[in-house]
C-alpha positions in Angstrom: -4.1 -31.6 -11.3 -1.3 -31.3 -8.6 -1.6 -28.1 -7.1 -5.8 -29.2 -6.8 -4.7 -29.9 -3.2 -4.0 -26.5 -2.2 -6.8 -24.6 -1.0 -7.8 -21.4 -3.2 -6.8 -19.4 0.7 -3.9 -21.4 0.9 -2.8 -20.9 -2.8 -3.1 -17.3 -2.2 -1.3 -17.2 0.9 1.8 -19.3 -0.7 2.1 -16.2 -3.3 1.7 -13.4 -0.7 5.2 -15.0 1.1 6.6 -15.5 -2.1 6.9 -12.4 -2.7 7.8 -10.8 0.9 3.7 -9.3 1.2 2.8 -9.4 4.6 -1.0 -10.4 5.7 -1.7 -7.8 7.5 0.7 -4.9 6.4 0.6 -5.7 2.4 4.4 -4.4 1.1 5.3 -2.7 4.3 7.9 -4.4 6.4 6.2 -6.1 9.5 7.4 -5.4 13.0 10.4 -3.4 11.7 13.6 -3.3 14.2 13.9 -0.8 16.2 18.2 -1.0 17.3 20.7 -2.0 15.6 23.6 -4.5 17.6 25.8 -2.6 20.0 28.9 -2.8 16.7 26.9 -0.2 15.0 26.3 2.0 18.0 28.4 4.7 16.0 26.2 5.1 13.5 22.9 4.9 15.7 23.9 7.9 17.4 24.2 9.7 14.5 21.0 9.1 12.5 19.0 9.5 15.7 20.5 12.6 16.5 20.2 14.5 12.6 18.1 17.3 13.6 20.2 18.2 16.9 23.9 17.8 14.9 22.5 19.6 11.4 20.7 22.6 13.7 24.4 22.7 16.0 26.6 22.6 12.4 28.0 19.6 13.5 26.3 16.9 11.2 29.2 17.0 8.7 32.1 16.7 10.9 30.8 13.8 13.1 29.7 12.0 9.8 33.6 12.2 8.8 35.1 10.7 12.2 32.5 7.4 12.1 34.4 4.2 11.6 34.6 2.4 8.6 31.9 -0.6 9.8 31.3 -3.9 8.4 27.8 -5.1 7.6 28.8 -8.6 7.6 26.9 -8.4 11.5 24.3 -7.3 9.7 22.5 -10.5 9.4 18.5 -11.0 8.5 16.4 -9.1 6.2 15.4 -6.7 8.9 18.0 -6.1 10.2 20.1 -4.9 7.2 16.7 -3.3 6.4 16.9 -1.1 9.7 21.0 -0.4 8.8 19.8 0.5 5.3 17.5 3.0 6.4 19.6 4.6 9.0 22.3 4.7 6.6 20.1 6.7 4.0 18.9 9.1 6.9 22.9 10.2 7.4 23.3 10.5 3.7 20.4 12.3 2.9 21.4 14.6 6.0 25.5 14.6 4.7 24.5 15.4 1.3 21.8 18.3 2.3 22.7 19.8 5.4 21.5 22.9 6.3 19.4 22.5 2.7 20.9 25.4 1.5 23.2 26.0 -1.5 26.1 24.1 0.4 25.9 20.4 -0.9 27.6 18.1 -0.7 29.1 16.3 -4.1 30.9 13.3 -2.4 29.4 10.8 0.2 33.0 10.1 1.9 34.2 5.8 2.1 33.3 5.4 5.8 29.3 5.8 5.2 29.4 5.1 0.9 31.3 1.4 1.5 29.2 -0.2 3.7 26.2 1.5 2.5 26.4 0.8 -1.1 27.4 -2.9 0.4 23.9 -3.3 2.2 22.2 -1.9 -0.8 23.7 -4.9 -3.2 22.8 -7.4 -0.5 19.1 -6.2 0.1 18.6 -5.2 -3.9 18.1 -1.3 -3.0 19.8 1.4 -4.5 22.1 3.8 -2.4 19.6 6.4 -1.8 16.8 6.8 0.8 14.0 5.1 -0.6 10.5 4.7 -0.4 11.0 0.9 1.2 13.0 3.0 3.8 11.6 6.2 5.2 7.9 4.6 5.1 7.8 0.9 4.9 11.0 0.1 7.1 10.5 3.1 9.1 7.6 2.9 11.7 6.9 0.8 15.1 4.3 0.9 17.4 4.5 2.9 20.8 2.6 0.0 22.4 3.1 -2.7 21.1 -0.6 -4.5 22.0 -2.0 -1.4 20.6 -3.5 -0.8 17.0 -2.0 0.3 14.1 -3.1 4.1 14.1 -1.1 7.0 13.9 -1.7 8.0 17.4 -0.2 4.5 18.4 2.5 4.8 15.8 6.3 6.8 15.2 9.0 6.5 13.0 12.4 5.8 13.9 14.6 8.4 12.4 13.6 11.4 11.6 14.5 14.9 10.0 14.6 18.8 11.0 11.1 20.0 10.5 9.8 18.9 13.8 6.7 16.0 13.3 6.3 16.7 9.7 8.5 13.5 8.5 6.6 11.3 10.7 3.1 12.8 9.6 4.4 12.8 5.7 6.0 9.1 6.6 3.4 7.7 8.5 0.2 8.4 6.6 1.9 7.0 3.2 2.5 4.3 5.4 -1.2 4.0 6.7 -2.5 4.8 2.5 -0.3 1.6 2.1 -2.1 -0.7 4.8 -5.1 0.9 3.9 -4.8 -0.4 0.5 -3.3 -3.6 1.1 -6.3 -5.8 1.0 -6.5 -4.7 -2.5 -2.8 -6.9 -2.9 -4.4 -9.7 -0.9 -7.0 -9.8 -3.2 -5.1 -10.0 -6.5 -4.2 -13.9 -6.6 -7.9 -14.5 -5.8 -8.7 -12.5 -9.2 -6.1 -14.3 -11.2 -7.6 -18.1 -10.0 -11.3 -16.3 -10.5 -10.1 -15.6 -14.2 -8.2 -19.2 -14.4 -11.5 -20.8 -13.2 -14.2 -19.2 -15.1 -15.7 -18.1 -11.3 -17.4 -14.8 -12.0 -18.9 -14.3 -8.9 -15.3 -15.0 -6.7 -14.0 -13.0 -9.4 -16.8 -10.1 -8.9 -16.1 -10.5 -5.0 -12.6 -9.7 -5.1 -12.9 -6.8 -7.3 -15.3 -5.4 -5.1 -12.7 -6.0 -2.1 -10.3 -4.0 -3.8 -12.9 -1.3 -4.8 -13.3 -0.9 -0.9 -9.8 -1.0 -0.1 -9.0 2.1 -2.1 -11.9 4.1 -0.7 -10.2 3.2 2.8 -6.9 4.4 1.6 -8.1 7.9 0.3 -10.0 8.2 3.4 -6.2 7.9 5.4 -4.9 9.8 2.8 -6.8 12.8 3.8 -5.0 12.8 7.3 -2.3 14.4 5.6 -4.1 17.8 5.5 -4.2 17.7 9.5 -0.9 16.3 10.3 1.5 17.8 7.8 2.0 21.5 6.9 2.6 22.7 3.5 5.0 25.0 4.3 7.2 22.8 6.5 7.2 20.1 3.6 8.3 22.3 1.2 10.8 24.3 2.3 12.4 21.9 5.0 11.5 18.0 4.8 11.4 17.7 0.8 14.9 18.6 0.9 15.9 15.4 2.6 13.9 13.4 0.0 15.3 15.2 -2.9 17.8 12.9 -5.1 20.6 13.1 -7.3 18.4 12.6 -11.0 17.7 15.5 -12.7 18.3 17.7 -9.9 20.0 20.9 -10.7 22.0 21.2 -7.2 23.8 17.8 -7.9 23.8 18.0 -11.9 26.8 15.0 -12.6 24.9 13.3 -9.4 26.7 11.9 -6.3 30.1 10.6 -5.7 30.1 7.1 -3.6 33.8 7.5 -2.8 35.5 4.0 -2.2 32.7 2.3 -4.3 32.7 4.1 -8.2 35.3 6.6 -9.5 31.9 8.8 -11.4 29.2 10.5 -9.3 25.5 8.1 -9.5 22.5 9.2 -10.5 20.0 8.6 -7.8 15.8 9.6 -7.8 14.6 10.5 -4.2 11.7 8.9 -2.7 8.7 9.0 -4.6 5.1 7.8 -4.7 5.9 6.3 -7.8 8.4 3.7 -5.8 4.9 2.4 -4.2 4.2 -1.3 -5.2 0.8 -1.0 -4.5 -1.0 1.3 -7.5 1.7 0.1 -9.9 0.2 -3.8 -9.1 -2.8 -2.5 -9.7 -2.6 -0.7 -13.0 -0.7 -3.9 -14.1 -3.7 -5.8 -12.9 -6.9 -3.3 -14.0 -4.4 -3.8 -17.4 -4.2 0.5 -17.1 -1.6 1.0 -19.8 0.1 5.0 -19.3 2.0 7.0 -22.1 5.2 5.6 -23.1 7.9 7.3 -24.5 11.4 9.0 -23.4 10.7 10.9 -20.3 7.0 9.2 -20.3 4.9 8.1 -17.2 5.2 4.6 -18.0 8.8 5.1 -18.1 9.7 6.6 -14.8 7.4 3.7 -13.1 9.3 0.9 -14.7 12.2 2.7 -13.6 10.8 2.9 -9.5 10.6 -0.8 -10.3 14.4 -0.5 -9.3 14.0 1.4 -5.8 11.6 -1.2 -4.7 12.9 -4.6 -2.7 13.3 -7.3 -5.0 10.9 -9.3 -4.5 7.8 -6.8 -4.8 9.9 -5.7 -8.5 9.6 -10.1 -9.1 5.6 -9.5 -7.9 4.8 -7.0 -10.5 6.9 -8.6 -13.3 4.5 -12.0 -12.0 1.3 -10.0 -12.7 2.5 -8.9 -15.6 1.9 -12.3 -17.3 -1.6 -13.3 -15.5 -4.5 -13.4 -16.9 -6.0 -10.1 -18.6 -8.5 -9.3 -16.1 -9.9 -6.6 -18.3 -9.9 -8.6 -21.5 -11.3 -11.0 -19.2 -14.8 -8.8 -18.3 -15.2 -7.3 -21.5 -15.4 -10.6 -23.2 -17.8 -11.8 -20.4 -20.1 -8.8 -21.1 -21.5 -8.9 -17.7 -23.1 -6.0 -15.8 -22.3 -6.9 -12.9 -18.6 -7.4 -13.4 -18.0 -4.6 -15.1 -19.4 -2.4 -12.3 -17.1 -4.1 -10.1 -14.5 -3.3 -13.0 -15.2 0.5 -12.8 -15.3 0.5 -9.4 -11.7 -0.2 -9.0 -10.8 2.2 -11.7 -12.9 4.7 -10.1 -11.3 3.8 -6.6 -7.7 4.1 -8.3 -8.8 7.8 -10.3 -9.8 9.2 -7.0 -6.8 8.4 -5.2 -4.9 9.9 -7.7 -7.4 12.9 -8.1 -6.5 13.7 -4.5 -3.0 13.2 -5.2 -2.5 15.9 -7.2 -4.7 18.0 -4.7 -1.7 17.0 -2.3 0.8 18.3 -4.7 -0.7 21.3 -5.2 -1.2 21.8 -1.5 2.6 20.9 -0.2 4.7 21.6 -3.2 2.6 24.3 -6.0 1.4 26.4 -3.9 4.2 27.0 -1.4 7.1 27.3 -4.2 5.1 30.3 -5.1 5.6 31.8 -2.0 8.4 33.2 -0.1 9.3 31.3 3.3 8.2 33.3 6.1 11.0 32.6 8.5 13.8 34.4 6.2 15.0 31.1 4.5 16.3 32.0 0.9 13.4 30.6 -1.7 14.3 29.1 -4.7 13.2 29.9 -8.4 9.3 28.5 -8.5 10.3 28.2 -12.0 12.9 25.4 -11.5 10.7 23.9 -7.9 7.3 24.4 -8.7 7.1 21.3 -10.5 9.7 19.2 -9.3 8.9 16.2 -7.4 11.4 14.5 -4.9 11.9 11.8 -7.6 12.9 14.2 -9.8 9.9 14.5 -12.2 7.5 17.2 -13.3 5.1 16.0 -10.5 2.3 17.7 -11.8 2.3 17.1 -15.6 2.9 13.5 -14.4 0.0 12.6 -12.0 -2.1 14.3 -14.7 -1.3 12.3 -16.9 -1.6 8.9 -14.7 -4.9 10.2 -13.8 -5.9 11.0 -17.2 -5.1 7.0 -18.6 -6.7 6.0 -15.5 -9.5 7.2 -16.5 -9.5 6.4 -19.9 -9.7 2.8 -18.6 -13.6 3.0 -17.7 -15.5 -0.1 -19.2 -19.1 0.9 -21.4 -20.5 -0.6 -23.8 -23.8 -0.5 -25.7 
């Protein structure tokens, strides 16, 4: 056999690069830049400056003087990754302003050309995404130091004061958390390919622990990031163009279409990391128009192109779970249920977080003298447009239903 040469470390490796998953970061972009070349100083100055401009009403009206820019200086994956994400940051800030009922229904030529340009390039839609605001959007204040969030910032960020980098940052940290988990996964397919139960019973348990790490980070989110300022200020910079009632036809990228787009904001669901793994624990959700499963092959399409080609790779591995049931042994199927059990919890607390940061505030009115919406059109509105509640209940509810017993 050819590929017998390869080492089952080196194998595994080969496939991480493959498809752009970093050793020690998993899916998030390692050592993101931080400036963009002197050309696009223009456009630097505004996204680093959105709070100040939106707060002074000038956002709108130094959006509208930039210069039409070319991105063919934008050379390098991280680099048009760090233009990308900038570029998002002034739309979502154009589109919203003030995030009150004045919105914005066209994204004018000078910002929607060379945006919706970068997108094609790097694969991304022309929307702030989830491989912007938290994989592409972090560095480290020293750079010897660790990766914690006391060592950590974002590079952008919105009115609201520290909650987009709390909200930003611990997804981000959920993500490293959970990225041995991703490391782990070629190791399970060759386990299954070879017959290896204990390698295979290792690597289960590897991603068991990886997901216990990751809820533990998630909890941070209670101490860093408060409800109220989520709800009623950041979320309205993640909100998209999909099913949203403010931007019903969608947005128009003048210069690019001649119809407004239909865009989702950033969402959990645009994560690579529990979608690989409901692909690998073979957790099948309800299908349908409008289902779960739906919408998650449809965040398939905010994600960079190669995690998309990672997921559509696992897709055709071998059945892990048809694997262990057929092996009937005890101690795989522990292993088994421990990774379900890791992936139910996370999404147990999930829906905790929702009802924290998005139920229970849309109930109440602001106390600063902000105009509230209708709870009944918010209250279950996620920032990717979706009845967030009904449909983390339902993930959770397959998830569970994917427990191994037998007699």
């Amino acid at each position: 056999m050819a590929h017998s040469k390869i080492s089952p470390i080196e194998g595994s490796r080969r496939i991480l690069e493959d498809y752009h998953i970093d050793e020690d970061v998993g899916f998030a972009l390692p050592h993101p830049l931080v400036d963009l070349p002197d050309a696009y100083s223009p456009w630097t100055l505004v996204a680093r400056n959105l709070p100040m401009l939106i707060e002074n009403g000038q956002l709108r009206e130094e959006v509208e003087k930039l210069p039409t820019l070319q991105t063919d200086g934008l050379r390098g994956h991280r680099l048009q990754r760090l233009a990308h994400l900038a570029l998002g940051y002034i739309t979502m800030a154009y589109v919203w302003n003030r995030g009150d009922d004045d919105v914005r229904k066209v994204l004018p030529r000078n910002i929607a050309i060379p945006y919706c340009e970068l997108s094609e390039k790097l694969g991304l839609p022309p929307i702030l995404c989830y491989a912007d605001c938290v994989l592409a959007n972090w560095k480290k204040k020293d750079p010897n130091g660790p990766m914690t969030y006391e060592n950590m910032d974002i590079l952008f960020s919105f009115p609201g004061g520290d909650c987009d980098k709390g909200f930003f940052l611990v997804s981000l940290l959920v993500e490293i958390a959970a990225s041995p988990a991703i490391k782990a996964i070629p190791t399970v397919s060759s386990a299954i390919e070879h017959q290896d139960l204990k390698a295979l019973e290792k690597a289960l348990c590897d991603i068991a622990t990886s997901l216990e790490q990751a809820k533990d980070i998630f909890k941070r989110m209670h101490d860093i990031v408060d409800p109220d300022t989520f709800f009623h200020v950041l979320r309205i910079y993640l909100s998209g163009w999909k099913g949203n009632p403010k931007l019903p036809e969608g947005l128009l990228y003048e210069g690019v279409w001649d119809t407004p787009k239909k865009f989702s904001g950033g969402s959990a669901g645009q994560s690579s990391i529990f979608q690989s793994l409901d692909v690998l624990l073979g957790i099948q959700h309800n299908t349908g128009e409008g289902s779960p499963a739906e919408f998650l092959q449809e965040m398939r399409d905010y994600m960079p192109p190669a995690h998309r080609n990672f997921l559509f790779s696992l897709e055709s591995a071998p059945p892990v779970r048809e694997f262990v049931i057929s092996r009937r042994n005890e101690n795989l199927k522990k292993a088994y249920n421990d990774c379900v059990n890791g992936l139910v919890s996370v999404r147990k607390f999930h829906l905790a977080i929702v009802h924290t940061y998005i139920v229970k505030p849309s109930r109440q009115k602001p106390t600063d003298g902000r105009k509230s919406e209708e709870p009944s059109n918010v209250e279950n509105r996620g920032t990717g447009g979706t009845d967030v509640t009904n449909f983390l209940k339902s993930v959770k509810d397959t998830t569970e239903k994917a427990f191994l017993s037998w007699p």
